[in-house]
N, C-alpha and C positions, 0 to 999 in steps of 0.2 A: 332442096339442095341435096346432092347425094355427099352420103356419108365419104370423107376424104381414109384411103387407106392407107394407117399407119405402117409408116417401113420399123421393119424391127433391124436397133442397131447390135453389131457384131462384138460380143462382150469379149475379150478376154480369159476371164475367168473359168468361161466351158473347156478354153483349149487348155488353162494348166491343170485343172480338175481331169481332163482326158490323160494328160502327159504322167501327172501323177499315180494315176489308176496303173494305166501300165506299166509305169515302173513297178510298182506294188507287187504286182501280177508275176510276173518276170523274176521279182526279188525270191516269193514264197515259195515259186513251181518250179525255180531251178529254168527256165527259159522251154522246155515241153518235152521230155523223154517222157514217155506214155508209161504208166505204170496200172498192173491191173493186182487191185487190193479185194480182201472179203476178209473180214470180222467172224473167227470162229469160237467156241467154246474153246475150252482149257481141255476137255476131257479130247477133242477133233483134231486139236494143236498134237495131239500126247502119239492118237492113234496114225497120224501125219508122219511125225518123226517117226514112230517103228516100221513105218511101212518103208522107212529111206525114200520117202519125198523130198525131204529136205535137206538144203546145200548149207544154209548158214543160219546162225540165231543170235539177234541180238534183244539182250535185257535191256531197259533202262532202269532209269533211280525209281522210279512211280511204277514197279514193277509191270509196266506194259511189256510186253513181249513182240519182235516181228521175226516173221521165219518166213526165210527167201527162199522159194519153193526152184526145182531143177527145172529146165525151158520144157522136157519132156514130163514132166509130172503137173503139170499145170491142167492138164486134161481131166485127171480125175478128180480136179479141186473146182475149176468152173465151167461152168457150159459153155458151149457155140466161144471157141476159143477159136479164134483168127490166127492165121498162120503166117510166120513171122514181122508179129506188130509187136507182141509184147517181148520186151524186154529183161524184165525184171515180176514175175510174178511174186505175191506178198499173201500175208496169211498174219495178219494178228490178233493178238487174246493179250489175256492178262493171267498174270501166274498167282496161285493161291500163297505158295510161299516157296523162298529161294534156295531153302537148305534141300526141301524135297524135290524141288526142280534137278538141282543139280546132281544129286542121288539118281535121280531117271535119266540124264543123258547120262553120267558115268555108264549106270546098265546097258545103254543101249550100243555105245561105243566098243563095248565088252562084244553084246552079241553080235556086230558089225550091219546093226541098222542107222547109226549114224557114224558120218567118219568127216562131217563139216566141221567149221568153228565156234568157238561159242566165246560172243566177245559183251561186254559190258559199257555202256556209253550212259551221257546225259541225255533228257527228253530235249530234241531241242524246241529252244522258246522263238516262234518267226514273230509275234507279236513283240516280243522285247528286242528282238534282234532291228525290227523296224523303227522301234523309237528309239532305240540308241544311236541307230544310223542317221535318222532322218528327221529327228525331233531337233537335233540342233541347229539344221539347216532351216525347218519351218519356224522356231524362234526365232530366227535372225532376221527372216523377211516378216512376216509379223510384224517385230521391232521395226523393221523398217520403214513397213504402211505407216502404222502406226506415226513414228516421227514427222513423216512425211504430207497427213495427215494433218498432225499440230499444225505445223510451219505453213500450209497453204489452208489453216482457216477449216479444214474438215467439213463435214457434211451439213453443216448448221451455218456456213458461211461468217462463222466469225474471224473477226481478221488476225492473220499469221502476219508471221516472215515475208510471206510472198501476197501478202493482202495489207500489209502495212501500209503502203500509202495509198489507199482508198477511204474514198470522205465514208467515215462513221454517220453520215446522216440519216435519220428516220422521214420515211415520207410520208406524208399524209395525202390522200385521194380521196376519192369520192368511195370507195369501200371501206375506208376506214377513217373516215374525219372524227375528230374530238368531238362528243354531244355538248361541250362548251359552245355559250353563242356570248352575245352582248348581251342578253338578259340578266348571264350569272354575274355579268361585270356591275356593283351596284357602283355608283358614283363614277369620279374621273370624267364626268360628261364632256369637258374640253376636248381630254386625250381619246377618246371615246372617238368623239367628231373626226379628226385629223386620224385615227386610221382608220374608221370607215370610208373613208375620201378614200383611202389607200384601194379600200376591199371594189368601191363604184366603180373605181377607173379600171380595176380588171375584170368588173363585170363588161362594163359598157365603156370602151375606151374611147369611142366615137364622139360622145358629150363632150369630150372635153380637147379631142384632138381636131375639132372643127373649127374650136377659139382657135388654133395656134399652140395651145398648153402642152406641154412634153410630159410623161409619166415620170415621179418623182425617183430618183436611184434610191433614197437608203432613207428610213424612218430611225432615229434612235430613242429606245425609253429610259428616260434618266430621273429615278426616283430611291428616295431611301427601300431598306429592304421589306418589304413585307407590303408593298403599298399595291401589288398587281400588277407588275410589269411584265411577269410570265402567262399569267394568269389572262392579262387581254392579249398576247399575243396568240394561244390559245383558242382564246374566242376571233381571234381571227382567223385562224385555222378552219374552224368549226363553222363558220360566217362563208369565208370564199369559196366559191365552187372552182378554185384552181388549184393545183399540187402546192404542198407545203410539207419545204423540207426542213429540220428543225435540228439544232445541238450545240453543244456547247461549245465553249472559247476554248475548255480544255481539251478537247476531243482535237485539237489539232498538234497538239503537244504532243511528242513524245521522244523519248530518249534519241534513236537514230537523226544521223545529222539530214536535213531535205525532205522529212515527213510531212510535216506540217505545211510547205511551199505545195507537195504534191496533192495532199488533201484538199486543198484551198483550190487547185487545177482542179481536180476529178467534181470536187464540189458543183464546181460552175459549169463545168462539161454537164453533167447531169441535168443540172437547172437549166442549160442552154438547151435540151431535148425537152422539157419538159413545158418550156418556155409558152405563153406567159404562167408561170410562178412567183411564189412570196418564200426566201431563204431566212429565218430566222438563226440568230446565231445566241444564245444567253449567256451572258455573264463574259460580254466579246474584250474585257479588261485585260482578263488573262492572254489576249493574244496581241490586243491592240495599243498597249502602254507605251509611255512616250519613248521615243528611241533616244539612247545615251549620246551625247554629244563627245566625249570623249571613252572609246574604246578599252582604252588601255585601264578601264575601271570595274573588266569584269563584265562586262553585257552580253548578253544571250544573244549567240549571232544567231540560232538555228529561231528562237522567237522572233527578230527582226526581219529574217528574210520571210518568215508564211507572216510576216504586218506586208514586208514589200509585195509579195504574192497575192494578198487578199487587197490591199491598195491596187495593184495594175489591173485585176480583173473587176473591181466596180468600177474602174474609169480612166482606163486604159487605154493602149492606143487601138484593142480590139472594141469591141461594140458590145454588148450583153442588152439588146432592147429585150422588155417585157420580164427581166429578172428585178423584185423590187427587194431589198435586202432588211429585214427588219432585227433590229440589236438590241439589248438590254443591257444596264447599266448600274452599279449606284455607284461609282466610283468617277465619273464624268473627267473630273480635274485631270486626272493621270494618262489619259489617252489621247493619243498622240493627234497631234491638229491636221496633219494633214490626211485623217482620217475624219476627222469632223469639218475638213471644207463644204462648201456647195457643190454639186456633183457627186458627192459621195455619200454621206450622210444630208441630205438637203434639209430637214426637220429634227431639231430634237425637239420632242416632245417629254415635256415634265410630269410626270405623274408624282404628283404629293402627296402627304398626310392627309386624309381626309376631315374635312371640318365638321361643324356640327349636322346639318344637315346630309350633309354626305354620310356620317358615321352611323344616321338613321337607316339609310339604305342599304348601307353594308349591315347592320345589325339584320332588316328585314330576310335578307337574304340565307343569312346564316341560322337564324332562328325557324326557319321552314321544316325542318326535318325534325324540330321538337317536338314535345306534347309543354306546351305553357299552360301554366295557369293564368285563369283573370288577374291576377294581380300584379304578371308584367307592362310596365311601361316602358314602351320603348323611347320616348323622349327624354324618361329621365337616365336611362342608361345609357344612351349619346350624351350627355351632360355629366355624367360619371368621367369617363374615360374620353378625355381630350389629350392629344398625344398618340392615341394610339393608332397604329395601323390596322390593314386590313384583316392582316396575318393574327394581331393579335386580338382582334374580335372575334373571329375562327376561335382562334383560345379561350376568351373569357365563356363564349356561349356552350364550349363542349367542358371547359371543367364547371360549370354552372351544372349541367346535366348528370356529369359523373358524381356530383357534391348532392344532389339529389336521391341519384340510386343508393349510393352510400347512404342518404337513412329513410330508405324504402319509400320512397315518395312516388306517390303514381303521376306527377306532374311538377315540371320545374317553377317554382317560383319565386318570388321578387325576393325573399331573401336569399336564395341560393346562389341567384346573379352577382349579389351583394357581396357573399363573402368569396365568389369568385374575383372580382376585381381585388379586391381586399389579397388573396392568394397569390395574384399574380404581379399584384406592384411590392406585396411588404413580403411576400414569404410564406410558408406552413406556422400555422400557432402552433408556438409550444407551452404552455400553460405549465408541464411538467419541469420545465427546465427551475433548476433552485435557486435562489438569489437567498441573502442576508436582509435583514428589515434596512440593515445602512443602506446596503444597496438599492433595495427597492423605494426606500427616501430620496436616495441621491437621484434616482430616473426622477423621481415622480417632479421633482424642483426642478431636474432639467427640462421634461415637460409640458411643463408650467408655464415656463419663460417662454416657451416658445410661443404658446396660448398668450400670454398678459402681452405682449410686444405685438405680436397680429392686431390682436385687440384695438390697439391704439394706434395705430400704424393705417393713414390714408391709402396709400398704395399698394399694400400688403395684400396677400392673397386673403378670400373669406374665411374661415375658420369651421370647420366641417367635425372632426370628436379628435379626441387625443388619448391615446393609449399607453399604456405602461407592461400589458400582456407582451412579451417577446416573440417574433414573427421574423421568423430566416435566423438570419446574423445579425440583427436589429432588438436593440435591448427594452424600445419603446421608441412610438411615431406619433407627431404630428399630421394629421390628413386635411389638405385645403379644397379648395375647387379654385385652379387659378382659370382667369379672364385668357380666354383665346385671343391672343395681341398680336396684331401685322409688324409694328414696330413696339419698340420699347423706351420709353425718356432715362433720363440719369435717375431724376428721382423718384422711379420707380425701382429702377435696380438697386437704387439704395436701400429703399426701406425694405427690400425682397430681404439683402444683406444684413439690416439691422433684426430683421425677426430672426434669421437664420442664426444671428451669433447672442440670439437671447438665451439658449440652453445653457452655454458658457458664461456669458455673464452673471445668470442667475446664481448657478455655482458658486463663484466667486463670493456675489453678496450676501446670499442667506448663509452657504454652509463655511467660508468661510476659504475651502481650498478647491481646485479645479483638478477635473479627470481624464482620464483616458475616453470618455465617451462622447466626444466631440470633434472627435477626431474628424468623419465625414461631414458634420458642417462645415469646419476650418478647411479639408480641401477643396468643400463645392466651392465656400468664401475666396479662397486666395484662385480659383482660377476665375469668378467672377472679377475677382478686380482686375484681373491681368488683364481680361477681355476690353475693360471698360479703357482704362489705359492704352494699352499696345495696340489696341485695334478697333475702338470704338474713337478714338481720341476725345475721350472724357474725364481728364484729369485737367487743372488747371496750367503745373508747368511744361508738360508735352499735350497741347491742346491743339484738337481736327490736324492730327495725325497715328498714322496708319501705318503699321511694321508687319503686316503680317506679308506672309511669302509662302508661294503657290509652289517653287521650285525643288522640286523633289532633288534635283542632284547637286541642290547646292547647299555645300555643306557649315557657310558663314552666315550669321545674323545678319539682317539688313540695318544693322544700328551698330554703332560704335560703343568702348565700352562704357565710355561717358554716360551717354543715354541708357543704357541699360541700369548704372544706377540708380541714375533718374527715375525708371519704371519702377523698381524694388524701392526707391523712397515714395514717390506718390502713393503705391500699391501698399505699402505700412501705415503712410498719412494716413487713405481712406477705410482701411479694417478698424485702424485705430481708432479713428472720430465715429463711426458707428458704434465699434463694440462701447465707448463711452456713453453714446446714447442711449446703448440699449440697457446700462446699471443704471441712467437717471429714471428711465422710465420705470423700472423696477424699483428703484427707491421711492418714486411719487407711488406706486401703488402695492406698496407693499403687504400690506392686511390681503389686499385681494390676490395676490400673487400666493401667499401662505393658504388661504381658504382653499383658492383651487388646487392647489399641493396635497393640502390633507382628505379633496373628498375623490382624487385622483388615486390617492393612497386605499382610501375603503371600495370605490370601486371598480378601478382597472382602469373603464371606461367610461370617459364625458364627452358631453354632444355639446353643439354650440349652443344649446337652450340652456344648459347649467352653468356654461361660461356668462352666455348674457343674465342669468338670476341671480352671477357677485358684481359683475363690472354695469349691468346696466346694456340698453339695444347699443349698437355699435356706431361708436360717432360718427363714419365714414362707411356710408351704405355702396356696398358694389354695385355695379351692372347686372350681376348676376342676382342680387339679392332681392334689387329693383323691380326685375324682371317676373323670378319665379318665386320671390317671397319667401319668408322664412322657414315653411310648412318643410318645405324639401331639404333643408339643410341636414337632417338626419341619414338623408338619401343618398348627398353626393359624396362619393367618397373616391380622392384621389391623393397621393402622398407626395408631399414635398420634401419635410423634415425627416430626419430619423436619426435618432440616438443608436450608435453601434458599439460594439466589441472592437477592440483596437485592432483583429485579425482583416474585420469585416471593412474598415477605415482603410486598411497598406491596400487591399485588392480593389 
């Protein structure tokens, strides 16, 4: 194929460059009277002047000299002189000094070898004379470009004034796809399947358009934060061999009124070229929130029109085949439903907290760029850390690593893990922080209770060590390993409650008066009970009834004020009848409540093997206990309780 020949396009900038020159040119040489100059000695300047060559002499300040020779003396100053071309013949030198100078024309005016002028001037300056002139005019345009420049986005194509309403979107292709696949995605296998299905159908649309089946409009990922919802959309990037354009909810936001309508156009224009594609849009809350039903309250019309903008073009009265829209989420409640109909969003897809097994796979994943030691296991590190997400396995595994280098360890190991999760549920040890012996009595009783109430307590989480060393804002913690539960009974969140309010109770009974350090029991407590009450319907006088309310813009209780007392007396009844339980229980065991106090007091730290050497094995064996037996209870460490600083309680 022969080489195609490039037309070169017609710049501009040669012709102001050319226009400039000559003015330039023009400015310095006076526009062209021909001048014929030679450079002589001072002593040829001297013998010049006597001979009455010359007509006129000017000094300047920098003692240069020019002497303007007569049209007929020009002959014996330059050769092969042309006849009448020159003008103005010239002759300069520089003068050794001006007192002597002037002494020699006097003389020679005497002898009548000069009878010209003799005048005195400044050197002029054409260099300064140019940028006085004409520096302020190339400022101006400069400034101009310049501005002009910003406002249309410059050479880098980021968006101006005059690029404002164009979609901020990143595309991905085939020269630059994510090396994210579904590999790096561990777990989610449900949400996995369902946008894989997404990725076949834009392989191979044929499969499935031979059933009759129509290609889905809009995927949504609706999961708490850190769970991978960006993360597999990504690997869906990385996966489909079609354009994938990507950004955010805020990216359509911005101050001017119709940005966001027109971004949401250009969006789709684009995608409709590039069609079939997959539009991801993350965190589409910020654009897609439920529209205010009354106006006059404040609502962002410039957000509602790019939701109507972004509503007509998924499912409009235009078409968009082959554009599949995928969105993230954790805020699901708040967005607007007729964005979540059928035809628009047609799947939401739930990506969860991952469970135990799954927590494995995520661990596997994230643990690959380490150097381990043998002595990690990853079973029991999924067993550790239930609750947590993906995001924050990324965390425990990279300050596990960092907790290593800090004390030079050529390999991470099983206790490093350890006091990783330890770091990131309770806080930095501070072992330096000072307490008083009262103080550090009053923790150790608080506890205590918390330990002797577990203890005995069916429901109650297992009992894993208890501490009294200070970690954050936390003045001393109890650590459980609670049971991974789909649902919850009453009398399980009872006894969760009654262990909870054994720090306080204890108080009470041994020392006699209660503290400040109870503070974040008392508000996990009182919002457990509300829950169980107002919205589980588990109290006996407001019983299988449910107050809770989804309605963001409504700003009245769904209960009368009747019944709200009602809530706050039930909500006293049940704090009350536990927190009584939990001094009986404390009174029946008191000797052992004391022993674990004082060996809690000598050292810091007790494991569930010391608790069981005062109280005895545990009356009420877990599932968990069942399962993995006692060996391990050293191992799992996860925090329920904590004793705080009243600062640590208001936040």
């Amino acid at each position: 194929m022969a080489n195609k020949i490039k037309k070169t396009k017609f710049s501009f900038t040669w012709f102001y460059l050319v226009i400039g020159g000559l003015l330039l040119f023009f400015y310095v040489f006076d526009g062209g009277e021909k001048n014929l100059v030679k450079e002589q000695e001072y002593s040829e300047l001297t013998e010049l002047i006597s001979k009455g060559y010359v007509e006129e002499i000017v000094v300047y300040d920098n003692d240069d000299i020019e002497a303007l020779l007569y049209k007929d003396s020009a002959k014996h100053v330059f050769e092969n002189v042309p006849e009448n071309t020159v003008t103005r013949p010239m002759v300069i030198s520089t003068i050794g000094s001006r007192d002597n100078f002037e002494k020699f024309i006097f003389e020679e005016k005497e002898k009548g070898n000069f009878d010209g002028k003799l005048k005195y001037d400044k050197k002029p300056d054409y260099l300064g004379g140019f940028f006085w002139n004409f520096m302020p005019i190339i400022v101006l345009v400069a400034l101009w470009i310049f501005i002009m420049r910003k406002m249309s986005g410059g050479a880098a194509g980021q968006g101006g004034v005059f690029n404002v309403g164009k979609s901020q979107a990143k595309l991905f292709d085939k020269t630059n796809t994510p090396n994210i696949t579904f590999k790096d995605v561990a777990g989610q296998a449900g949400a996995k399947q369902e946008v894989q299905e997404i990725v076949d159908f834009l392989k191979s649309p044929q499969k499935y358009t031979e059933l009759g089946g129509k290609i889905p409009k809009g995927a949504l990922l609706v999961g708490p934060p850190g769970t991978g919802k960006t993360l597999l959309a990504k690997a869906v990037a990385g996966e489909a061999n079609v354009p994938f354009f990507s950004m955010s909810g805020s990216d359509f936001v911005e101050m001017f009124v119709g940005v966001g309508a027109s971004r949401v156009r250009d969006l789709f224009r684009q995608a409709k070229e590039k069609a079939p594609c997959i539009v991801f849009i993350d965190e589409i809350d910020a654009v897609g929130r439920a529209r205010g039903k009354n106006p006059s309250m404040g609502g962002n019309d410039e957000r509602e029109s790019t939701l109507n903008q972004l509503l007509t073009e998924m499912d409009g009265f235009g078409t968009n085949s082959g554009i599949i829209v995928i969105a993230a989420t954790n805020r699901a409640d708040i967005l607007d439903k007729a964005l979540l109909r059928a035809g628009r969003f047609d799947r939401q897809i739930h990506v969860d907290l991952p469970d135990l097994n799954e927590r494995k796979e995520v661990f596997g994943v994230h643990l690959r760029p380490l150097k381990l030691d043998p002595s990690v296991d990853v079973d029991i590190l999924a067993r550790q850390t239930p609750g947590f997400s993906g995001a924050d396995i990324a965390n425990v595994c990279n300050e596990a690593a960092l907790i290593a280098a800090r004390n030079q360890k050529k390999a991470v190991d099983k206790q490093d893990f350890l006091d990783a999760i330890d770091r990131i549920i309770g806080g930095l040890e501070k072992k330096t922080k000072v307490m008083t012996l009262k103080e550090k009595e009053a923790i150790a009783i608080h506890e205590a209770g918390h330990a002797t109430i577990s203890w005995f307590l069916e429901h109650a989480n297992p009992l894993i060590k208890v501490t009294i060393v200070p970690r954050g804002r936390a003045l001393g913690a109890a650590w459980y390993m609670p049971e991974e539960r789909q649902i919850t009974t009453k009398e399980q969140m009872l006894d969760e409650m009654c262990a909870t309010l054994g720090g306080r109770a204890a108080e009470e009974t041994v020392v006699g008066h209660i503290s400040t350090g109870a503070m974040n029991d008392l508000e996990r407590v009182t919002k457990q009970a509300y829950a169980m009450v107002a919205y589980a319907g588990m109290s006996e006088k407001l019983s299988n009834l449910c107050y809770y309310n989804n309605n963001e813009y409504s700003f009245n209780r769904p209960y009368s004020e009747k019944t709200a007392e009602a809530i706050d007396s039930e909500v006293h009844s049940m704090i009350k009848e536990q927190y009584e339980r939990a001094k009986e229980l404390l009174r029946e065991h008191k000797e052992g409540h004391a022993a674990l106090a004082k060996i809690l007091i000598e050292k810091e730290v007790i494991f569930a093997e010391d608790v069981e050497a005062i109280f005895g094995k545990r009356p009420w064996a877990s599932r968990s206990e069942e399962i993995f037996g006692d060996k391990d209870k050293k191992e799992e460490t996860t925090t329920v309780d904590e004793n705080t600083t009243p600062d640590a309680a208001k936040e």
